[in-house]
PDB file with SEQRES, HELIX, SHEET and CRYST1 records, atoms N, CA, C and O in Angstrom:
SEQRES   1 A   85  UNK UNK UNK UNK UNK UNK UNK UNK UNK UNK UNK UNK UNK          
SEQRES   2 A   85  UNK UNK UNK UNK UNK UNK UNK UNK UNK UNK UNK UNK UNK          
SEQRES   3 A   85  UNK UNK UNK UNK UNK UNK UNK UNK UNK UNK UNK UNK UNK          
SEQRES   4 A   85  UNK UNK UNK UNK UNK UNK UNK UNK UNK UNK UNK UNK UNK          
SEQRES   5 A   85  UNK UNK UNK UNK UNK UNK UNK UNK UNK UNK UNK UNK UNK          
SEQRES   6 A   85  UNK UNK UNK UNK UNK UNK UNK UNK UNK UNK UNK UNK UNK          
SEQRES   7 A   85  UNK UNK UNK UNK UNK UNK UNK                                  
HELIX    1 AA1 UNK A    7  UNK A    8  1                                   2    
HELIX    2 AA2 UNK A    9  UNK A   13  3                                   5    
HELIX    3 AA3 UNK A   14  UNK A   19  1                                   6    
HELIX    4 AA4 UNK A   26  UNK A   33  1                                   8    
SHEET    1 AA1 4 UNK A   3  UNK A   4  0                                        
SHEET    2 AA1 4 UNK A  71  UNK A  77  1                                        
SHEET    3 AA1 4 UNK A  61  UNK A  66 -1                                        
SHEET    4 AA1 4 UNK A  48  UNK A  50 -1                                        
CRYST1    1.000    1.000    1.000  90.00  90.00  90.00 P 1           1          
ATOM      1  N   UNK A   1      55.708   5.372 -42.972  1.00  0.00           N  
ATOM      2  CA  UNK A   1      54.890   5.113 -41.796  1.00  0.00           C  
ATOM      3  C   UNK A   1      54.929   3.628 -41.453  1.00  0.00           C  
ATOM      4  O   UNK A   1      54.577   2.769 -42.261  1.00  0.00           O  
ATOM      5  N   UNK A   2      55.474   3.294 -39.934  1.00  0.00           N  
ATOM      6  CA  UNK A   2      54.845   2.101 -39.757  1.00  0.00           C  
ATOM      7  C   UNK A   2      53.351   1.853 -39.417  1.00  0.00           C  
ATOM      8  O   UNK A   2      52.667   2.735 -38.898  1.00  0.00           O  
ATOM      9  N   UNK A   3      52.878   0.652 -39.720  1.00  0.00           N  
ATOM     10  CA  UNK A   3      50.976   0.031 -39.625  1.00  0.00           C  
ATOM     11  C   UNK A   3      51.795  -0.821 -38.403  1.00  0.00           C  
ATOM     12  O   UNK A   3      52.994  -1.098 -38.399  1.00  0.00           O  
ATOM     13  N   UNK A   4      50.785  -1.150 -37.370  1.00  0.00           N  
ATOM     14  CA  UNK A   4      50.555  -2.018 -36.098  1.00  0.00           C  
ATOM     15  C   UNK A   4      49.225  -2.487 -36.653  1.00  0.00           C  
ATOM     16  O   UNK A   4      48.487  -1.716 -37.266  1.00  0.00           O  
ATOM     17  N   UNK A   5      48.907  -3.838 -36.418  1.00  0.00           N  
ATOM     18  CA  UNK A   5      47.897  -4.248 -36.734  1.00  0.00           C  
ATOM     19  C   UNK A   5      47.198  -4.765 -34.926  1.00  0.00           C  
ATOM     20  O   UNK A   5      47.990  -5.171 -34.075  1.00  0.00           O  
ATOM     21  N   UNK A   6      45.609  -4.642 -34.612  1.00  0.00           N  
ATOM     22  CA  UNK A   6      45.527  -4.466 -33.579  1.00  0.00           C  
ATOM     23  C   UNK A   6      45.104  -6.282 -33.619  1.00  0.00           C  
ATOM     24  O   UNK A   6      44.804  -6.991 -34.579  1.00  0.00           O  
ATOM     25  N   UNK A   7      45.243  -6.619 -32.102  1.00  0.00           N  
ATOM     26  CA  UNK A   7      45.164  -8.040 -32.256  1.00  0.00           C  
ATOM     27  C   UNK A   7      43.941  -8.675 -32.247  1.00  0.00           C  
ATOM     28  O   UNK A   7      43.716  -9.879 -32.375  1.00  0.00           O  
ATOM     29  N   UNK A   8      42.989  -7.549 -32.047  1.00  0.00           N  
ATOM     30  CA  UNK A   8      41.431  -7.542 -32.471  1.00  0.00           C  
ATOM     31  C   UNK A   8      41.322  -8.307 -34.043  1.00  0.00           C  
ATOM     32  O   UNK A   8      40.660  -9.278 -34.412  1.00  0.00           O  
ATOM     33  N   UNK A   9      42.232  -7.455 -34.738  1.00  0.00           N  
ATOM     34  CA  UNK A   9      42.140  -7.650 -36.265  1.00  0.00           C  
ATOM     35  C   UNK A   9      42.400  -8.545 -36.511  1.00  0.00           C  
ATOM     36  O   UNK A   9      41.555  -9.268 -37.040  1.00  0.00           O  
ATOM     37  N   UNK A  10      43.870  -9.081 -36.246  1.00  0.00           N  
ATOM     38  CA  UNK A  10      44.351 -10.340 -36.504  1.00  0.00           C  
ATOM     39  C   UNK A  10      43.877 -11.625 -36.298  1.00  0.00           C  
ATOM     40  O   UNK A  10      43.766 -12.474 -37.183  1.00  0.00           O  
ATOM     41  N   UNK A  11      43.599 -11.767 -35.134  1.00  0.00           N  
ATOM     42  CA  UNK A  11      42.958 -12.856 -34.383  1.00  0.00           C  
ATOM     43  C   UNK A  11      41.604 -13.124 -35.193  1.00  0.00           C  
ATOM     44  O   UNK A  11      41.423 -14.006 -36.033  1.00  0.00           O  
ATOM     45  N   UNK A  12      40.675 -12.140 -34.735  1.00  0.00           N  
ATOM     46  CA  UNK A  12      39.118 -11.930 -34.641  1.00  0.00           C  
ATOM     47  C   UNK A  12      38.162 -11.603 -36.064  1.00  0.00           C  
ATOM     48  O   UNK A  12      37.325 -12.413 -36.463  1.00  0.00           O  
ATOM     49  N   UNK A  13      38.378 -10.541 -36.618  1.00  0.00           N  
ATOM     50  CA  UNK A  13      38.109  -9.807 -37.649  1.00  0.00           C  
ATOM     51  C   UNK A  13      38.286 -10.518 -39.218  1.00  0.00           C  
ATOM     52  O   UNK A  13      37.526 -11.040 -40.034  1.00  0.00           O  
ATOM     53  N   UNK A  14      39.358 -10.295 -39.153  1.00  0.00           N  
ATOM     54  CA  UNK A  14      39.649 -10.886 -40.730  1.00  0.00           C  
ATOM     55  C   UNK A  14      39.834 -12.574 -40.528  1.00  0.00           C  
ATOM     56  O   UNK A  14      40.241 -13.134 -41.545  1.00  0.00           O  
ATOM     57  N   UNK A  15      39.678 -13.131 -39.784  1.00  0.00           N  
ATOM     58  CA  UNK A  15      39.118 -14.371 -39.874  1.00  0.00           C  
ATOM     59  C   UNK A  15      37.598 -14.853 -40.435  1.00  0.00           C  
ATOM     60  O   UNK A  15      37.226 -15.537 -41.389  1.00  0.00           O  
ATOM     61  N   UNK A  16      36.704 -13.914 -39.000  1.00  0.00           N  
ATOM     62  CA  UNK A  16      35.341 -13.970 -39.627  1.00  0.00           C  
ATOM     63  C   UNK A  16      35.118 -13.680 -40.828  1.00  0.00           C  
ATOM     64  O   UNK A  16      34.571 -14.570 -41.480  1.00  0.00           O  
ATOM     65  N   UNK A  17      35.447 -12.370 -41.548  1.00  0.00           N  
ATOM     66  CA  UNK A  17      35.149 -11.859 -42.361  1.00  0.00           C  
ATOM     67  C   UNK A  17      35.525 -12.735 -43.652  1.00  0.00           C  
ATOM     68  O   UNK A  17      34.786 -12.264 -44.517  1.00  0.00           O  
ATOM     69  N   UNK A  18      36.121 -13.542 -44.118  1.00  0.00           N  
ATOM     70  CA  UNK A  18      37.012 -14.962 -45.067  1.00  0.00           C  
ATOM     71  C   UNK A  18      35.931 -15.675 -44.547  1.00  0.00           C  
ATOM     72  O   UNK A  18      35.268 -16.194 -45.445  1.00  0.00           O  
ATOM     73  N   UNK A  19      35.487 -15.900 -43.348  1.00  0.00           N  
ATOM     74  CA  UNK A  19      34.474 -16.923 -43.733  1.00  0.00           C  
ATOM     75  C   UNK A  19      33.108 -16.808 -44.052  1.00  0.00           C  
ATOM     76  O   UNK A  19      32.281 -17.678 -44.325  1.00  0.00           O  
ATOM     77  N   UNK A  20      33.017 -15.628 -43.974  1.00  0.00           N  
ATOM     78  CA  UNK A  20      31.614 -15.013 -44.585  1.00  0.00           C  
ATOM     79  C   UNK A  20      31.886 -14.375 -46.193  1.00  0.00           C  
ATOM     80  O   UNK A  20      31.169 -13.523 -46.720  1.00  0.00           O  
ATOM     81  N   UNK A  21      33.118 -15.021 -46.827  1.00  0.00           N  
ATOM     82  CA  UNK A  21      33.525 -14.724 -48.289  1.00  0.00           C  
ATOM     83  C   UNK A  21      33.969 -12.915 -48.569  1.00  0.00           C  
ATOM     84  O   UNK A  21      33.689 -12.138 -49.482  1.00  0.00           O  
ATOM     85  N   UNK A  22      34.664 -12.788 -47.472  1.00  0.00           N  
ATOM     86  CA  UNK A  22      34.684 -11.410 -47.888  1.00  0.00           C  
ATOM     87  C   UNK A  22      36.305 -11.468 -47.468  1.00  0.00           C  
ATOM     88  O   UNK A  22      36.707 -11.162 -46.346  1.00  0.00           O  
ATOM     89  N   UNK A  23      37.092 -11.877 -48.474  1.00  0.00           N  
ATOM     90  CA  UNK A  23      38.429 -12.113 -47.999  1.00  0.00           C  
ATOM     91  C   UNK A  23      39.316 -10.561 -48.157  1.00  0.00           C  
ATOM     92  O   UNK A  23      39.026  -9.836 -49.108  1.00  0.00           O  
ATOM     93  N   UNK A  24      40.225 -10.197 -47.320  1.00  0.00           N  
ATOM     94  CA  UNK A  24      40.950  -8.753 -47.663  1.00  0.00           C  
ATOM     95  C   UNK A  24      42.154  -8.765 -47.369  1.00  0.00           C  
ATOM     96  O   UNK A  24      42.407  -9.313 -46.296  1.00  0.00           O  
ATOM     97  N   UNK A  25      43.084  -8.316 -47.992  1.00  0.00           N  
ATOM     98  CA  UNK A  25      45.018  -8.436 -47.578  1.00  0.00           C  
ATOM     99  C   UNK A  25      45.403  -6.982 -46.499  1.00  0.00           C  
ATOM    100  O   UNK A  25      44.959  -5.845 -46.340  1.00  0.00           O  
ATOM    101  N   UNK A  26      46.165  -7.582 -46.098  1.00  0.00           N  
ATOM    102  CA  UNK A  26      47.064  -6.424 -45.635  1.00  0.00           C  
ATOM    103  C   UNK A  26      47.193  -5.496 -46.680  1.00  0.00           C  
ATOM    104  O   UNK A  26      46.719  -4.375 -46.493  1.00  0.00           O  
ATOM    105  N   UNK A  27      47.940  -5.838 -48.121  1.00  0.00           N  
ATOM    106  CA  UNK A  27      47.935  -4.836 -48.767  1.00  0.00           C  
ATOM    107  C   UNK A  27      47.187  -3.897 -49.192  1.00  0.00           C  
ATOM    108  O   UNK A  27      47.448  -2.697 -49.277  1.00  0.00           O  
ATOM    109  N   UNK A  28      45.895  -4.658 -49.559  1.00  0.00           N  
ATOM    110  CA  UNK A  28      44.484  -4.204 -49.187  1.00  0.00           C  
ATOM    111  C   UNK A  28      44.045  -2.641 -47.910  1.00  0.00           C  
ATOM    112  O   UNK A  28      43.552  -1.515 -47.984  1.00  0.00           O  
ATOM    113  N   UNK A  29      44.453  -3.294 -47.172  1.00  0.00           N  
ATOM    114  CA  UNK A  29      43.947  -2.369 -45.735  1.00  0.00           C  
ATOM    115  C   UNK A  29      45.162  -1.267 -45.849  1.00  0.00           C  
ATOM    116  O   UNK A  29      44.965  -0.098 -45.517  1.00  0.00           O  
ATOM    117  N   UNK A  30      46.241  -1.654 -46.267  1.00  0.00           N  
ATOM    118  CA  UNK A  30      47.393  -0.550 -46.491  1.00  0.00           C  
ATOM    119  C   UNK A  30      47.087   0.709 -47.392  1.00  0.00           C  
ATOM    120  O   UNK A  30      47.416   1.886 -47.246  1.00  0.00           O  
ATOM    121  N   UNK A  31      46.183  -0.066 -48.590  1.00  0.00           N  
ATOM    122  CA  UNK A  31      46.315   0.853 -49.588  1.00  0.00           C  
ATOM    123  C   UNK A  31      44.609   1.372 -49.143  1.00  0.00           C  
ATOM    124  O   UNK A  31      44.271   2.422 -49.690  1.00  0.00           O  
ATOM    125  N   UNK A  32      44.052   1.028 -48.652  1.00  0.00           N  
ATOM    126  CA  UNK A  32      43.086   1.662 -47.822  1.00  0.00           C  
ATOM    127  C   UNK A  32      43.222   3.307 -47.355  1.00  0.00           C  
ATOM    128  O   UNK A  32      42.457   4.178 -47.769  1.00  0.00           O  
ATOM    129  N   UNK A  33      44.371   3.552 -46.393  1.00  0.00           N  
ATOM    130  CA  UNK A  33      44.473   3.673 -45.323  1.00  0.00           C  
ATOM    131  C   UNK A  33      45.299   4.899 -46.264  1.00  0.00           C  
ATOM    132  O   UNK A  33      44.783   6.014 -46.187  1.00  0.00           O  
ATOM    133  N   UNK A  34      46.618   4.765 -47.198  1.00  0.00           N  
ATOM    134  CA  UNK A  34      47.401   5.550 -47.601  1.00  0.00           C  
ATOM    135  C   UNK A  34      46.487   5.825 -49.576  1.00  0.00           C  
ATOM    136  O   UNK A  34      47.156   6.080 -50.577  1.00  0.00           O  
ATOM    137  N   UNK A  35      45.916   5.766 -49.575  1.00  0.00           N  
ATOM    138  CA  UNK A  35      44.656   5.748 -50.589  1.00  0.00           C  
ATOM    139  C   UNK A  35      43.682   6.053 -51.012  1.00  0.00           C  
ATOM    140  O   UNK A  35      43.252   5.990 -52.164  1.00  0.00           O  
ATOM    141  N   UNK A  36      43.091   6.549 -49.758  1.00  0.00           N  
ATOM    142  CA  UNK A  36      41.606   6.408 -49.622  1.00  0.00           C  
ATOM    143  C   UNK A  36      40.712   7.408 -50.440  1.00  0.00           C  
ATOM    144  O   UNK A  36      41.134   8.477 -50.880  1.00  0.00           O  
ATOM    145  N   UNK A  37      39.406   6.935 -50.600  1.00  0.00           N  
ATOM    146  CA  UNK A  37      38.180   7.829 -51.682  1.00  0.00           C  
ATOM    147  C   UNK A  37      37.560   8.488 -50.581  1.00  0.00           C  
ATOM    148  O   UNK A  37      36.910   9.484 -50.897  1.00  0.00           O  
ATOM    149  N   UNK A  38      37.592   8.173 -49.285  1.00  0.00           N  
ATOM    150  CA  UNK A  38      36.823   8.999 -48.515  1.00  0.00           C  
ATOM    151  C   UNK A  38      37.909   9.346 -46.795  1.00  0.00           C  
ATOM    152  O   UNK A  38      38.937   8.887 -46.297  1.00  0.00           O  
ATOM    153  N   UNK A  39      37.374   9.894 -46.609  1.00  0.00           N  
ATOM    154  CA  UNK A  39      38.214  10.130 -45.083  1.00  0.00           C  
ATOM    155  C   UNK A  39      37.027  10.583 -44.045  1.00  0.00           C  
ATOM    156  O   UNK A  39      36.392  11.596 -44.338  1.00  0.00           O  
ATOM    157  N   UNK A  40      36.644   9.740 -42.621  1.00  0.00           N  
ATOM    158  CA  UNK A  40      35.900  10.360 -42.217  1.00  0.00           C  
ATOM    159  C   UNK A  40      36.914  10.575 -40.616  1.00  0.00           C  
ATOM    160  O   UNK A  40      37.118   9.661 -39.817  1.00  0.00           O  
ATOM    161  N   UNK A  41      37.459  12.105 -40.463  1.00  0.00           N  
ATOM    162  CA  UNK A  41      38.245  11.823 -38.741  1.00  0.00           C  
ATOM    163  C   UNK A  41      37.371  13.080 -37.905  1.00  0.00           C  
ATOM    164  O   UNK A  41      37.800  13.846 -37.043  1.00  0.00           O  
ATOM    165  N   UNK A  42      36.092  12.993 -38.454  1.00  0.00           N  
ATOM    166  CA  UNK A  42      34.848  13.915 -37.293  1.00  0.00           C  
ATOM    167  C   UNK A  42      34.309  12.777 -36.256  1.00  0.00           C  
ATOM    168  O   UNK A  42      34.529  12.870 -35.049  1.00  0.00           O  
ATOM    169  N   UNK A  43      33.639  11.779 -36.787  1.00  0.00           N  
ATOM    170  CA  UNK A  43      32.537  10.949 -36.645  1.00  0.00           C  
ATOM    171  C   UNK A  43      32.828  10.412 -35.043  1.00  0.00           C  
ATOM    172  O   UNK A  43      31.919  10.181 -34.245  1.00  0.00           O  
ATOM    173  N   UNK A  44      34.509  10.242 -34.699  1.00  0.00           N  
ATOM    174  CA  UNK A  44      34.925   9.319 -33.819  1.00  0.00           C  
ATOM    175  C   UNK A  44      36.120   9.665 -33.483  1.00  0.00           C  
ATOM    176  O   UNK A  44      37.016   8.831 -33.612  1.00  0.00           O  
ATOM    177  N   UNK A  45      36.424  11.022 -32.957  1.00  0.00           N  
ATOM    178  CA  UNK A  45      37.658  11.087 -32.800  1.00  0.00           C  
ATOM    179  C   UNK A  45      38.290  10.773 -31.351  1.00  0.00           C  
ATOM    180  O   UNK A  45      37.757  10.975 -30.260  1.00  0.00           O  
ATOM    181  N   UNK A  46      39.809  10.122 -31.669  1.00  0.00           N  
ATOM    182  CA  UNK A  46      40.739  10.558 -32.384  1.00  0.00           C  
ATOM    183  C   UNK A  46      40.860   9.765 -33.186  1.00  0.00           C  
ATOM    184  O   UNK A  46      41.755  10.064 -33.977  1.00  0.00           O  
ATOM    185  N   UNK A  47      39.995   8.118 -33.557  1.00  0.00           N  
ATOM    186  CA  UNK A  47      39.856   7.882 -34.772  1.00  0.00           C  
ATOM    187  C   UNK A  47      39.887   8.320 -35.900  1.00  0.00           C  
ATOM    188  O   UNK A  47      39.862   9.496 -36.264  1.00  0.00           O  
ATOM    189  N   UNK A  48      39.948   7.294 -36.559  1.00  0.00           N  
ATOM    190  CA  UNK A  48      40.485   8.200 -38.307  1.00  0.00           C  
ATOM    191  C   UNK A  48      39.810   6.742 -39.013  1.00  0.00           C  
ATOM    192  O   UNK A  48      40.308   5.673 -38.658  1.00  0.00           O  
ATOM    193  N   UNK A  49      38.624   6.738 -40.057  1.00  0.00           N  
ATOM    194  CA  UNK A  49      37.913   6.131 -41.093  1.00  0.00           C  
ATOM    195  C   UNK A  49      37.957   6.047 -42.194  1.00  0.00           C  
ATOM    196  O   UNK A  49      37.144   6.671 -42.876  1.00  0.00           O  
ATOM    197  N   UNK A  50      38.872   5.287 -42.741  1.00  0.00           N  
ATOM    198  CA  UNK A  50      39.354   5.929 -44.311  1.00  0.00           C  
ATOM    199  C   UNK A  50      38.505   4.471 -45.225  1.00  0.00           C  
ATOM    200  O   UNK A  50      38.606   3.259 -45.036  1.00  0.00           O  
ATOM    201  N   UNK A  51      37.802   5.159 -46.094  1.00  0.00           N  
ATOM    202  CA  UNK A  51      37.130   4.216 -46.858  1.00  0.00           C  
ATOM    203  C   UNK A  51      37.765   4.020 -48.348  1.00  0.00           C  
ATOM    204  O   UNK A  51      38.847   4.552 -48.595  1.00  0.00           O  
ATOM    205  N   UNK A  52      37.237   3.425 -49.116  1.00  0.00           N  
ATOM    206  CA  UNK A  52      38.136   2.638 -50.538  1.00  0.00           C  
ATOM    207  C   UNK A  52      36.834   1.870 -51.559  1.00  0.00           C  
ATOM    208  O   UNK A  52      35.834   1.660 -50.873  1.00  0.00           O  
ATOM    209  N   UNK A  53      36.715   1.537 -52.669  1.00  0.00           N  
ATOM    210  CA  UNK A  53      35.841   1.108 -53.257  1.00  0.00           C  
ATOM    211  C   UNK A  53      36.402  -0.482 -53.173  1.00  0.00           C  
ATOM    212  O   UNK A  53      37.602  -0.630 -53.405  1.00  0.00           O  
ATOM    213  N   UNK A  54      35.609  -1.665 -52.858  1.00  0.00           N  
ATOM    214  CA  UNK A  54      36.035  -2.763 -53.069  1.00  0.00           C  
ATOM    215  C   UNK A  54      36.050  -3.320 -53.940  1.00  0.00           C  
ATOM    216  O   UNK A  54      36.998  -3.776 -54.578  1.00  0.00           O  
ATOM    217  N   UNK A  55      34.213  -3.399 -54.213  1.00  0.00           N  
ATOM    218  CA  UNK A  55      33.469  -3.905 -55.644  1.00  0.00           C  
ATOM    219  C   UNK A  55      32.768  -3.238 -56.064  1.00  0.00           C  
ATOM    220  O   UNK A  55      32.929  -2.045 -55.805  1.00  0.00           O  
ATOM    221  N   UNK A  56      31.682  -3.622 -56.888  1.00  0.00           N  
ATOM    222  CA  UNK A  56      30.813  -2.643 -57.617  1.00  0.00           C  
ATOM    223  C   UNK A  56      29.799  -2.738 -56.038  1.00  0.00           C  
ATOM    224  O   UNK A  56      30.132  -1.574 -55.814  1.00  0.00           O  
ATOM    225  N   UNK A  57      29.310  -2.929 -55.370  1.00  0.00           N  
ATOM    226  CA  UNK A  57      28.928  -3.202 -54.006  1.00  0.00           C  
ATOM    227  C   UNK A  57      29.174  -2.298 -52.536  1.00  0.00           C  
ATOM    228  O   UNK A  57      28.644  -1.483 -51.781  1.00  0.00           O  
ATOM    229  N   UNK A  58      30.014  -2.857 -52.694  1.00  0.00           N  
ATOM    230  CA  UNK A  58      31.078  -2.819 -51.284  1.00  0.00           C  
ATOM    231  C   UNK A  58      32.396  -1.666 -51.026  1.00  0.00           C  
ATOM    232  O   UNK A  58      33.346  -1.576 -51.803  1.00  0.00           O  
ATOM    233  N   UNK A  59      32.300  -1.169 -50.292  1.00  0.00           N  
ATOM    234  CA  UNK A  59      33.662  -0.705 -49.825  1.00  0.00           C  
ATOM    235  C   UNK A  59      34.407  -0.934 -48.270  1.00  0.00           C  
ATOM    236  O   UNK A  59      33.819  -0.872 -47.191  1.00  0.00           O  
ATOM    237  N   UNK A  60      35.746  -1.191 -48.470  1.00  0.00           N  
ATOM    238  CA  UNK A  60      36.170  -1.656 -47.133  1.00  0.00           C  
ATOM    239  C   UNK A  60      36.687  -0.095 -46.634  1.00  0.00           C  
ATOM    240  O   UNK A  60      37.363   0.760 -47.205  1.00  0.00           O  
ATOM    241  N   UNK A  61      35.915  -0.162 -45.041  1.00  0.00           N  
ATOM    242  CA  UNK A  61      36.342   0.516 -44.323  1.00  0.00           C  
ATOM    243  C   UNK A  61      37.489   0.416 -43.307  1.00  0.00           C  
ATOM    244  O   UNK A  61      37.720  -0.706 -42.857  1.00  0.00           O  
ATOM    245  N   UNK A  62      38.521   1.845 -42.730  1.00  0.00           N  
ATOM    246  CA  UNK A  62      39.759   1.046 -42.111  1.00  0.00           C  
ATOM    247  C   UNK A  62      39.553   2.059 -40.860  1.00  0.00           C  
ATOM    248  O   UNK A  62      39.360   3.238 -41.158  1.00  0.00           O  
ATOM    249  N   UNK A  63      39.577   1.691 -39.429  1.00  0.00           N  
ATOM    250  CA  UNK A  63      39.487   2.419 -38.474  1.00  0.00           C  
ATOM    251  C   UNK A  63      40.680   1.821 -37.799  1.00  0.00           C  
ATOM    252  O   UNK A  63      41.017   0.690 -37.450  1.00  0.00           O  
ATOM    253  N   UNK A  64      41.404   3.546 -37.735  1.00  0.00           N  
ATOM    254  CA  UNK A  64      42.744   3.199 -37.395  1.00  0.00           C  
ATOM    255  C   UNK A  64      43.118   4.573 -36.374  1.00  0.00           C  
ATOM    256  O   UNK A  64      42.396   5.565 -36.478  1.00  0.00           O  
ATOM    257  N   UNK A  65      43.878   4.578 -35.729  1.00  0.00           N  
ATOM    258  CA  UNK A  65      44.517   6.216 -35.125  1.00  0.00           C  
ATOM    259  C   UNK A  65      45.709   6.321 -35.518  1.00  0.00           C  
ATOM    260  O   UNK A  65      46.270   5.246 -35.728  1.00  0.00           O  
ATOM    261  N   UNK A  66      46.415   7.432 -35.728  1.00  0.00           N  
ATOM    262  CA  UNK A  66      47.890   7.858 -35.967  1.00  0.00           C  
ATOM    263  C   UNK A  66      48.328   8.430 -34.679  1.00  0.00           C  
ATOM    264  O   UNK A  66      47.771   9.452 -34.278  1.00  0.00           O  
ATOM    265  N   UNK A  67      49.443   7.775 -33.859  1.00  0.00           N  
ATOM    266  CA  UNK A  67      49.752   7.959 -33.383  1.00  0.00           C  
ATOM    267  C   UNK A  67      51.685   8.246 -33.321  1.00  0.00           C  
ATOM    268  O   UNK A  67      52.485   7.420 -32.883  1.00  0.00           O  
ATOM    269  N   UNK A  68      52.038   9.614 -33.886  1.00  0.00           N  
ATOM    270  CA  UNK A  68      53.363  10.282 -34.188  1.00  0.00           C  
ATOM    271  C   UNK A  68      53.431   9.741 -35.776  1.00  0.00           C  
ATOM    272  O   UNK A  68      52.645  10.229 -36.589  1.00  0.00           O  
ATOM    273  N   UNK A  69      54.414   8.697 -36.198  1.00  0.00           N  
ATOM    274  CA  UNK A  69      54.877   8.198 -37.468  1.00  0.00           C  
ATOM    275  C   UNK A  69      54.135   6.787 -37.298  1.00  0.00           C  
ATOM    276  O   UNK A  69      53.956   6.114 -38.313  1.00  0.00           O  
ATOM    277  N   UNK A  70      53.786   6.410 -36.306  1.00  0.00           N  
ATOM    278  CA  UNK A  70      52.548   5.033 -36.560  1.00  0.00           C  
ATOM    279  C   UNK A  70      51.452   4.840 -36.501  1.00  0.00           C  
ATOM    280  O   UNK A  70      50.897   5.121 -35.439  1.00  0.00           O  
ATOM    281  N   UNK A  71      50.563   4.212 -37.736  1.00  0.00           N  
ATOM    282  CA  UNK A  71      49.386   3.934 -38.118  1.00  0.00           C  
ATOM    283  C   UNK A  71      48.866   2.932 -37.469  1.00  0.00           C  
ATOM    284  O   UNK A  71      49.457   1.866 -37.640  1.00  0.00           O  
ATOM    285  N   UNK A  72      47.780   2.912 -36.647  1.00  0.00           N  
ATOM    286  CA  UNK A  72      47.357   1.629 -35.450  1.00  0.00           C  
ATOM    287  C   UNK A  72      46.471   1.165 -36.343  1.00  0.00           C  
ATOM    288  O   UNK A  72      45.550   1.957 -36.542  1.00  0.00           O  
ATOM    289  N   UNK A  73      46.421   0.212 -36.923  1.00  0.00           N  
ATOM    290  CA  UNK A  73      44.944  -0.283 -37.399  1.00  0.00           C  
ATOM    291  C   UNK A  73      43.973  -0.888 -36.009  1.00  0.00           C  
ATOM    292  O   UNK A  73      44.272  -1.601 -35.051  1.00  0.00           O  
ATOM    293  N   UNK A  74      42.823  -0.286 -36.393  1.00  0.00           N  
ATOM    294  CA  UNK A  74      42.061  -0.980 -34.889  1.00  0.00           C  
ATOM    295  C   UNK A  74      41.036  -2.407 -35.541  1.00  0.00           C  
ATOM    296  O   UNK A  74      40.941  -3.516 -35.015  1.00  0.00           O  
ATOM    297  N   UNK A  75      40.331  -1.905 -36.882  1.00  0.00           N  
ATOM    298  CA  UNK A  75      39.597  -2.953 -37.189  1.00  0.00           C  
ATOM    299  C   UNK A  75      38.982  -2.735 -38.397  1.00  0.00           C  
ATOM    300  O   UNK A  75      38.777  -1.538 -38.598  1.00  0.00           O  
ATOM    301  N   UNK A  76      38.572  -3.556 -39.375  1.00  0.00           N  
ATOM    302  CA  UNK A  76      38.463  -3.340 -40.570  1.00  0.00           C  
ATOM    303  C   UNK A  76      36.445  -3.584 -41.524  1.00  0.00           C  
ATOM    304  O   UNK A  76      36.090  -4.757 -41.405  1.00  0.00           O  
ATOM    305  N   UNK A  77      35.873  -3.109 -41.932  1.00  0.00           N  
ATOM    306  CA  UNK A  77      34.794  -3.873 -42.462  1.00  0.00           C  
ATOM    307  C   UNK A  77      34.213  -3.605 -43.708  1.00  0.00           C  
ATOM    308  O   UNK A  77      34.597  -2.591 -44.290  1.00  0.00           O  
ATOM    309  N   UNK A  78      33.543  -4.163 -44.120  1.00  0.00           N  
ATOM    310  CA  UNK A  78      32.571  -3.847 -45.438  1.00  0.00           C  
ATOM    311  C   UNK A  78      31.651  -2.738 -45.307  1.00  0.00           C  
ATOM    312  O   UNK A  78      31.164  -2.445 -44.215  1.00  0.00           O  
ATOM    313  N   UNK A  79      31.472  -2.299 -46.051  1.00  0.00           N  
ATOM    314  CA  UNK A  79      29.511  -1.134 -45.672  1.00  0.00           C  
ATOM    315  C   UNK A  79      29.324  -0.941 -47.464  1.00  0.00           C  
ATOM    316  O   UNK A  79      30.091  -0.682 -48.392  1.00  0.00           O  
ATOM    317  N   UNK A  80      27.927  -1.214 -47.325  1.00  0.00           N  
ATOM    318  CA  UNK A  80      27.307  -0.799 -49.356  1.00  0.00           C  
ATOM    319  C   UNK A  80      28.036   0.517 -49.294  1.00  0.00           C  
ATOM    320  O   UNK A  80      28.470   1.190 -48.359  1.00  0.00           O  
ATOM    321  N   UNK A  81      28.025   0.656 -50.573  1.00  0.00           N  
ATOM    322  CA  UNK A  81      28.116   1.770 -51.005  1.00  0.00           C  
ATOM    323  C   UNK A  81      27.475   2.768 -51.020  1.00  0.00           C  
ATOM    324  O   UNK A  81      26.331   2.538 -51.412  1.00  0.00           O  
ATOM    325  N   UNK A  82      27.674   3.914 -50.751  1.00  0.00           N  
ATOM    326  CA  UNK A  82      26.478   4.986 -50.571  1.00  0.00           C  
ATOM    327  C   UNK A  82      26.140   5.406 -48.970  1.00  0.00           C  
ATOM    328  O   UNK A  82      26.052   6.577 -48.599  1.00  0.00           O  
ATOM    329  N   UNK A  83      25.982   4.325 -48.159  1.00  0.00           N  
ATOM    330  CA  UNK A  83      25.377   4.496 -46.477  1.00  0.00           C  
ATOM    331  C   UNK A  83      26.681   5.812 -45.717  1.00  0.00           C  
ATOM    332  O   UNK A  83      26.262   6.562 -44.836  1.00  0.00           O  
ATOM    333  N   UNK A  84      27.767   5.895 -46.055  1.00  0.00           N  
ATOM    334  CA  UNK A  84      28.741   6.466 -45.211  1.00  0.00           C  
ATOM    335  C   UNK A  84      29.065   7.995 -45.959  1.00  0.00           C  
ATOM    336  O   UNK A  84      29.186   9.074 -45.379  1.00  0.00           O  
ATOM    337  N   UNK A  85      29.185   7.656 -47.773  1.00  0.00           N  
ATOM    338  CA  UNK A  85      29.588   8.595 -48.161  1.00  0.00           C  
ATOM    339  C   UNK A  85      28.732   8.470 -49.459  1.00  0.00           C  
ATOM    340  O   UNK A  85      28.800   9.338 -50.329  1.00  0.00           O  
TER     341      UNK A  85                                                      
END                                                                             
C-alpha cells in the first residue's frame, strides 16, 4: 500500500503536537494504521480510525481513508486510554 500524508499533517499537526512533547514518526503512524489494537470505520464514514497503544497513558489515533491501493492519512492524535475503546 502506498500512505499520502495529508498536508494538514505535515505542515500543521505533527508540528504542534512535538511541541506540546508528544513527538510521533511516520513509522509510528504506519505501524498504526497496518497494526492497529482497535479499528473504529462506523463512527465517521468513509473514514477509517485505527488506534495503537503509545504509553502506559496514551494511544495515538490515525484518521485516514483508503482509497483503491492508497492509504490517505488525514490527521493524527493522542486520546487516554480507555475514552474510545
Amino acid at each position: 500500500m502506498k500512505f499520502i500524508l495529508s498536508r494538514h499533517l505535515v505542515k500543521d499537526k505533527i508540528p504542534l503536537l512535538a511541541k506540546r512533547g508528544f513527538k510521533i514518526s511516520l513509522a509510528q503512524i504506519k505501524d498504526t494504521v497496518n497494526n492497529p489494537d482497535h479499528i473504529d470505520s462506523e463512527s465517521d464514514v468513509p473514514k477509517i480510525i485505527a488506534s495503537k497503544n503509545f504509553d502506559t497513558k496514551l494511544i495515538l489515533r490515525v484518521v485516514y481513508k483508503l482509497e483503491d491501493d492508497i492509504i490517505k492519512i488525514i490527521t493524527v492524535y493522542p486520546a487516554e486510554k480507555g475514552r474510545y475503546y
